[in-house]
C-alpha positions as CSV (number, residue, x, y, z in Angstrom):
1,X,0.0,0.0,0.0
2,X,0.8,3.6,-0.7
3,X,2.5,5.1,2.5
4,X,0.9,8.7,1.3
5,X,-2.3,6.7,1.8
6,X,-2.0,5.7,5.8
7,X,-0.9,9.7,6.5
8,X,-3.2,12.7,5.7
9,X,-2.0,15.9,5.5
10,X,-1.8,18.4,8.4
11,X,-4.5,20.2,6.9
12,X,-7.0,17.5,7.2
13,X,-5.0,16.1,10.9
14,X,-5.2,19.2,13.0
15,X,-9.0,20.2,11.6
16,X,-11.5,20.2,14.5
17,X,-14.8,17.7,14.8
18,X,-17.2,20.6,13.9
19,X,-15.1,21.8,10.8
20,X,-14.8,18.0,9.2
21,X,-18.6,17.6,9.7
22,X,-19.5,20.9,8.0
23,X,-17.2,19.6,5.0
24,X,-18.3,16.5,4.8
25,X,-21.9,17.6,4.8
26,X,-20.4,20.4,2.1
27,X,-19.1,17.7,-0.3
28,X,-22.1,15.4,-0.1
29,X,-24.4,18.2,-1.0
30,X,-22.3,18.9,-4.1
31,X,-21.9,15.5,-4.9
32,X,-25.5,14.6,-4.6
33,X,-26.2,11.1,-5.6
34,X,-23.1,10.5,-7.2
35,X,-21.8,9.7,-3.9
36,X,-22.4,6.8,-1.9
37,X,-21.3,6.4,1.9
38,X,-21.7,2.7,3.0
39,X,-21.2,2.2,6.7
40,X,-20.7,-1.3,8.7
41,X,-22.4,-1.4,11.9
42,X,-19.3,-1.3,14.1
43,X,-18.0,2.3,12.7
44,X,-17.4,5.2,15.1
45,X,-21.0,6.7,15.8
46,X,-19.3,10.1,14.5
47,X,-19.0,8.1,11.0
48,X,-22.4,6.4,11.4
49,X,-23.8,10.0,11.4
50,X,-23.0,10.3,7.8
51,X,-24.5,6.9,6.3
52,X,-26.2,6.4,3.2
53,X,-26.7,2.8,4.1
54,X,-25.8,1.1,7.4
55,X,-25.6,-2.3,8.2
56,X,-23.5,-5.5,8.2
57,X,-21.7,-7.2,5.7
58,X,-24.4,-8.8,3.7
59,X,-26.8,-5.6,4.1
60,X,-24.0,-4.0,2.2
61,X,-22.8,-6.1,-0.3
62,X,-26.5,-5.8,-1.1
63,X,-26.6,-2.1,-1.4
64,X,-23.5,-1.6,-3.5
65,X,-25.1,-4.2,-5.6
66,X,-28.4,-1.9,-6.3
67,X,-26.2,1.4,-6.6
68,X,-27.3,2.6,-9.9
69,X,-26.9,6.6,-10.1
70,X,-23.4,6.7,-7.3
71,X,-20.3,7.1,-9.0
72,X,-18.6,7.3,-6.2
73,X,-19.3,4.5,-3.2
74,X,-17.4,5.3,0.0
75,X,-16.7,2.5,2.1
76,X,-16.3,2.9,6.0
77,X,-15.3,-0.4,7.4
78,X,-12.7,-2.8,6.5
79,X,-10.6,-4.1,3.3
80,X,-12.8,-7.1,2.5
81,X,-15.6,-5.0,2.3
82,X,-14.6,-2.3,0.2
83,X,-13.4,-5.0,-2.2
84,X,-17.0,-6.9,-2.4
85,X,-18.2,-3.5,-3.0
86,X,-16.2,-3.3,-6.1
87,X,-17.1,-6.7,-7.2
88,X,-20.7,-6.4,-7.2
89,X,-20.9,-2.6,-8.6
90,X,-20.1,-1.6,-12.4
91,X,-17.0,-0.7,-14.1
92,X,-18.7,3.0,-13.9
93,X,-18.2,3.5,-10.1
94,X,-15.4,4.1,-8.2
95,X,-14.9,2.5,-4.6
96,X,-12.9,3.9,-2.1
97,X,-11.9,2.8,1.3
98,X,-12.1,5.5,3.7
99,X,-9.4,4.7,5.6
100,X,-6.7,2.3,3.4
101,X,-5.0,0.9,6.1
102,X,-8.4,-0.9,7.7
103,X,-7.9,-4.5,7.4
104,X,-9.1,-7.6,9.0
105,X,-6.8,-10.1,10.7
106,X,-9.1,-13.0,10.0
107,X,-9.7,-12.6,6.4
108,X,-5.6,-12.9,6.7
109,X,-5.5,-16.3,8.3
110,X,-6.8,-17.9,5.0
111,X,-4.3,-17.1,2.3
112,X,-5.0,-18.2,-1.1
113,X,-2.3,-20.4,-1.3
114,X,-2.4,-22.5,1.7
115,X,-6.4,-23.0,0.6
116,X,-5.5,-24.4,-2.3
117,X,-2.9,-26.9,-0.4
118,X,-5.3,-28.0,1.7
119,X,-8.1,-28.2,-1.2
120,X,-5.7,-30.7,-3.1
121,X,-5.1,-32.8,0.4
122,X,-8.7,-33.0,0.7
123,X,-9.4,-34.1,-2.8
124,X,-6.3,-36.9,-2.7
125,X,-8.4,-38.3,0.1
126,X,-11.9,-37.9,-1.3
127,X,-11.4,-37.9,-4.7
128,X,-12.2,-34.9,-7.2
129,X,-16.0,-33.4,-6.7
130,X,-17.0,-34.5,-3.4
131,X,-16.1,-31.2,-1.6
132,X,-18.0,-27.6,-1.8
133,X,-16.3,-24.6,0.0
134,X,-17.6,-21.7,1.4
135,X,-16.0,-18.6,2.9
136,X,-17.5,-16.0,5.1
137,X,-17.2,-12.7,3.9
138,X,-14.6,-11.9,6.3
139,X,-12.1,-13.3,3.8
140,X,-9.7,-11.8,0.5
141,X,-11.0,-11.5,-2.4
142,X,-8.6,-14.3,-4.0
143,X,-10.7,-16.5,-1.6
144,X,-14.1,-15.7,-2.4
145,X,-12.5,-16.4,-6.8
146,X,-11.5,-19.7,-5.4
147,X,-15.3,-20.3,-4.3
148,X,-16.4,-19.1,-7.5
149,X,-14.2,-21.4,-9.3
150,X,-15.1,-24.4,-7.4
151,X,-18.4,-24.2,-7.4
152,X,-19.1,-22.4,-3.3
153,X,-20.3,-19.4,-2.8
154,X,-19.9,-16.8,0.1
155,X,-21.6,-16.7,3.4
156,X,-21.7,-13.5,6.0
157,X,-23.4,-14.2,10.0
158,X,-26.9,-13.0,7.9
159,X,-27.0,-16.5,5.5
160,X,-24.6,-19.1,7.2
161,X,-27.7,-21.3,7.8
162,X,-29.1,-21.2,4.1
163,X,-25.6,-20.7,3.4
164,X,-25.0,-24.5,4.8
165,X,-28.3,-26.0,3.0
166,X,-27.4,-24.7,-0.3
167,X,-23.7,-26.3,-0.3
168,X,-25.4,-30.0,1.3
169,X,-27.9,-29.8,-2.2
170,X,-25.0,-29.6,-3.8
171,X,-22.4,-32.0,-2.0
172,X,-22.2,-34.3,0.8
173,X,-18.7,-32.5,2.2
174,X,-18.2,-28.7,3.3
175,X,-15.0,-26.7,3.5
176,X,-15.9,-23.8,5.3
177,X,-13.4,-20.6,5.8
178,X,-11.9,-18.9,7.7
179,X,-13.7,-18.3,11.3
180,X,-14.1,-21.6,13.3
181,X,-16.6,-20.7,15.4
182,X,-19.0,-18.8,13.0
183,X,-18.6,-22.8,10.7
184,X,-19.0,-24.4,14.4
185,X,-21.9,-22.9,15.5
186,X,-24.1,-22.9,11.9
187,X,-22.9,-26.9,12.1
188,X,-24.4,-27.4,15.4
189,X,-27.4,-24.9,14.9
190,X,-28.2,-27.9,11.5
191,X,-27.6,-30.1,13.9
192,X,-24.4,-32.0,12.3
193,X,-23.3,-34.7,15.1
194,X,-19.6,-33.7,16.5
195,X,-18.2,-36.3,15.3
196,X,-19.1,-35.1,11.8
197,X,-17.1,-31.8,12.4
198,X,-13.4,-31.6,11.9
199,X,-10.7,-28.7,12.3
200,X,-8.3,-28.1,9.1
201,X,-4.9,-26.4,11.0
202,X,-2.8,-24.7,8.3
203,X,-0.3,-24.5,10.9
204,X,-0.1,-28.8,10.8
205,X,1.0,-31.4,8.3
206,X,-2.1,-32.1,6.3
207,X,-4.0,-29.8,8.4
208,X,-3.7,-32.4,11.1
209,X,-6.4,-34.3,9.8
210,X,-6.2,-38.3,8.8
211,X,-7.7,-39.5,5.8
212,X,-9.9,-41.5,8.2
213,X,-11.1,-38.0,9.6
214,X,-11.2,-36.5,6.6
215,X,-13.5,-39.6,5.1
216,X,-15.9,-39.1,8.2
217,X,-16.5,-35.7,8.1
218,X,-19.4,-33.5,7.1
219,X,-18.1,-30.0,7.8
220,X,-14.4,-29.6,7.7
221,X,-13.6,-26.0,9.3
222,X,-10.7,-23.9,9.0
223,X,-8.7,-22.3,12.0
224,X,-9.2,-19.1,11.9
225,X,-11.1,-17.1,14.5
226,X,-12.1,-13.3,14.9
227,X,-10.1,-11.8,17.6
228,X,-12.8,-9.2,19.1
229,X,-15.6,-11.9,19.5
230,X,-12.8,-14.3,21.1
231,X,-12.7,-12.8,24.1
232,X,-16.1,-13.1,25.1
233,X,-16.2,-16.0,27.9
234,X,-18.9,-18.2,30.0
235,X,-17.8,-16.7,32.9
236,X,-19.4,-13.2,31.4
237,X,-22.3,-14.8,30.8
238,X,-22.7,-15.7,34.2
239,X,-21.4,-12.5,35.8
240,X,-23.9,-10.6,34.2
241,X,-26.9,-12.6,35.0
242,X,-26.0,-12.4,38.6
243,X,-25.9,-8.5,38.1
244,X,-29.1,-8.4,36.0
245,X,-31.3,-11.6,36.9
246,X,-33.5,-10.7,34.0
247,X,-30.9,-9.9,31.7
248,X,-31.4,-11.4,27.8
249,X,-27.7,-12.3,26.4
250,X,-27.5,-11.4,22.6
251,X,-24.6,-12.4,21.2
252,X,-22.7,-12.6,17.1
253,X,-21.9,-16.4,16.0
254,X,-18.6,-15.3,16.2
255,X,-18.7,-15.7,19.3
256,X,-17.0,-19.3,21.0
257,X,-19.6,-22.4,21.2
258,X,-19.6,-22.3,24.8
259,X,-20.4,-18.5,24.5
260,X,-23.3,-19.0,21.8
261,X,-25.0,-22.2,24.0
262,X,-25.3,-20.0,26.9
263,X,-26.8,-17.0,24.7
264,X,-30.6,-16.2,24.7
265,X,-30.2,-14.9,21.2
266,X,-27.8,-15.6,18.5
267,X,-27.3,-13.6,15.3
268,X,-25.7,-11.7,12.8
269,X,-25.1,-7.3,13.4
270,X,-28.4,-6.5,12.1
271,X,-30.0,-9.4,13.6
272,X,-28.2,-7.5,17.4
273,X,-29.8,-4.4,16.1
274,X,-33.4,-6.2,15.4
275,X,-32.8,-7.7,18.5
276,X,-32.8,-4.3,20.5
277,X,-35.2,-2.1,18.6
278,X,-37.6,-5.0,19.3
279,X,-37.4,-5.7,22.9
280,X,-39.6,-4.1,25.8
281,X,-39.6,-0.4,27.2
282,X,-37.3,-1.2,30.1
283,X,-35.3,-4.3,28.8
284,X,-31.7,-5.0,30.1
285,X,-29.6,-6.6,27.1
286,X,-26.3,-7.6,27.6
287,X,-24.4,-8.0,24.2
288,X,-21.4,-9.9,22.8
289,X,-20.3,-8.4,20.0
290,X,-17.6,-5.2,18.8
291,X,-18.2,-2.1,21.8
292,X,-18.7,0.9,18.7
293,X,-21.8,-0.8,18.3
294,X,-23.0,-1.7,21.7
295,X,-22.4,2.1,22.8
296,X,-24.4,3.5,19.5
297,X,-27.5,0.8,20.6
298,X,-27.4,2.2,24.0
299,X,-27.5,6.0,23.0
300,X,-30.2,5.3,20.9
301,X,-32.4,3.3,22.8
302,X,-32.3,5.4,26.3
303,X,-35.5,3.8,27.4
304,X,-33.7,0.3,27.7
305,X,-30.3,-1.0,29.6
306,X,-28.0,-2.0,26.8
307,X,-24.5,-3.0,28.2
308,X,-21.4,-4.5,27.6
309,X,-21.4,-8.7,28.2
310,X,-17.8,-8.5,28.7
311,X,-18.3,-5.7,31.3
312,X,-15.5,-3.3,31.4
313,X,-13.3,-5.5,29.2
314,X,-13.1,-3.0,25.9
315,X,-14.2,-5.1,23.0
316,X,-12.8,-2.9,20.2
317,X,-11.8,-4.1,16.5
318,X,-8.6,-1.4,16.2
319,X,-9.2,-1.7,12.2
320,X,-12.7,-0.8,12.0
321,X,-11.9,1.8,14.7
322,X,-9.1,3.3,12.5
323,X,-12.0,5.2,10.2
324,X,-12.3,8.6,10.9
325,X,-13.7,12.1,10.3
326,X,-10.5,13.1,9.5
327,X,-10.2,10.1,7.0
328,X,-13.8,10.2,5.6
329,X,-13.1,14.7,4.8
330,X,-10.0,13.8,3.0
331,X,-11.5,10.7,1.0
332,X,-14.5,13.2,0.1
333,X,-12.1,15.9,-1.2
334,X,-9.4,14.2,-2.5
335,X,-10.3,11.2,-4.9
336,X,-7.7,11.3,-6.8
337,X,-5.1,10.4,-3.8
338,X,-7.5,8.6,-1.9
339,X,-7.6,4.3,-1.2
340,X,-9.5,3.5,-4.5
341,X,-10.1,-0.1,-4.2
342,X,-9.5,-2.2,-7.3
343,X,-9.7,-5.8,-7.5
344,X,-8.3,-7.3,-10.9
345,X,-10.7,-8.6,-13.4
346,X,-9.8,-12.1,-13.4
347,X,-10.4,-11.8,-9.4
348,X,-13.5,-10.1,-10.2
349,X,-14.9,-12.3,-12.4
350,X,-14.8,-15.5,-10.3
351,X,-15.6,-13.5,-6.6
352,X,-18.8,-12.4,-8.4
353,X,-20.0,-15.2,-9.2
354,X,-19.6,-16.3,-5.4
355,X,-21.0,-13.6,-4.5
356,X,-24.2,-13.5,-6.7
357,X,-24.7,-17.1,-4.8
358,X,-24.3,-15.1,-1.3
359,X,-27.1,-13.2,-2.5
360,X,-29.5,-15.4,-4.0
361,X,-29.5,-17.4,-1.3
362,X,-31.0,-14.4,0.7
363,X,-30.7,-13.9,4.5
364,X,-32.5,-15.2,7.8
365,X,-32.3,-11.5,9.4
């Protein structure tokens, strides 16, 4: 990446809250609906403030895939995103990341490369056409072209269930990538026995898996893991229910099994969101899931107790948290120097048609 891209100029560094805001809201004037701002859930509330959509991953991908009139779409959230958001929009729009150096260290722990290693283990085992895979949206876009290629599609927290059913129509196997737990929980949500659910390390020879294993597996699942939704325990659970005896736990399938078994409600961003804007005048939730969007529930639901299920640990995801005003001004203004996302056409072409599955196969939420 550009090093010019990860520093902005003093101009746009020392410029206060209220004079950002008045340029932003400037520059989309001028722009009109040539510009697009699409904002994940877990974006600084400042940032929220300036949505055109809002909303998880697959609320998103959906929305860049409608733009029509935008010729610019502006991306607050991470890499992956900003990339799917190119895929599913035309060669006539532009997509920008608002802040270039916003990654994600899951979509990281599936490399292209090692996939493919472990896709030819897995087939000198099963034989050629016996395996489907399927990445969540948290992955690079070299991943979601291998899906395409090899018949999978891509999943995000909204469509893992429907997700699951359309890879078992297709094959009796699944290779699901790269969070664990997310592939974990949808197995045991279907209700795929244990001893049908196997863990593929990179890290070991031949994943660590014997062709034995291998042979007697429905879901094979790949270790990776987010790092936010990790540190959510049993023992919060617990602690908070003593605090609040009639506290309902919502958490993200992100979350670990023993987390998600203990939860009242399970579910994607939006589903959190749902979850909240749904629940009785005077309702104590407890949440497990990234803090940016825990606070902005509980500022805009003053009439209910929305709180922290890890308590005072600070559940932040550093690269979603790197967006700022300061970021978003400068990406407004300055086009030309800003993080255009680009994924090559050969990429493209394969990621979209894994993509196109992701959305035909619609969403629970």
């Amino acid at each position: 990446m550009d090093h010019k891209l990860a520093i902005l100029p003093d101009e746009y560094r020392t410029a206060s809250e209220d004079e950002l805001r008045k340029r932003i809201i400037a520059r989309k004037k001028q722009l009109g609906e040539k510009l697009v701002i699409l904002t994940h859930h877990y974006q600084r509330l400042e940032i929220v403030d300036f949505n055109d959509f809002v909303g998880d991953s697959y609320g998103l991908s959906e929305a860049a895939s409608r733009q029509e009139k935008a010729e610019y779409i502006v991306f607050c959230g991470v890499r992956f995103m900003a990339e799917a958001a190119d895929i599913l929009s035309d060669d006539n729009k532009k997509v920008y990341l608002a802040n270039p150096t916003a990654g994600c260290p899951m979509a990281n722990m599936a490399g292209v490369e090692e996939v493919q290693e472990s896709w030819d283990y897995l087939e000198s085992v099963l034989g050629p056409g016996k395996i489907i895979p399927l990445s969540y949206i948290n992955s690079l876009a070299t991943l979601k072209a291998f899906c395409g290629r090899h018949g999978g599609l891509i999943c995000t927290s909204s469509n893992a269930s429907t997700a699951f059913d359309y890879c078992f129509a297709k094959k009796k196997k699944l290779f699901f990538f790269p969070d664990q737990y997310l592939g974990r929980n949808t197995a045991n949500r279907k209700g795929i026995p244990k001893d049908k659910i196997v863990m593929y390390n990179p890290n070991l020879k031949n994943g660590g898996l014997d062709p034995e294993s291998i042979e007697r597996a429905d879901v094979i699942l790949w270790y990776g893991y987010c790092h936010v939704h990790t540190n959510f325990k049993p023992e919060h659970v617990a602690d908070v229910r003593k605090k609040y005896p009639d506290v309902k736990v919502v958490v993200h399938p992100e979350c670990r099994e023993e987390v998600v078994n203990l939860a009242d409600s399970v579910g994607s961003t939006s589903h959190i969101v749902k979850y909240v804007e749904k629940a009785p005048s005077g309702s104590t939730i407890a949440i497990g899931t990234e803090l940016n969007l825990i606070y902005r529930l509980a500022i805009t639901h003053p009439d209910k107790k929305v709180v922290n299920l890890a308590g005072k640990m600070c559940v932040v995801c550093p690269n979603m948290f790197r967006t700022s005003l300061h970021d978003l001004c400068f990406t407004l203004e300055n086009f030309d120097e800003s993080g255009l996302v680009k994924v090559p056409d050969d990429i493209s072409r394969d990621a979209f048609v894994a993509l196109e599955r992701m959305l035909e196969v619609g969403t629970e939420d």
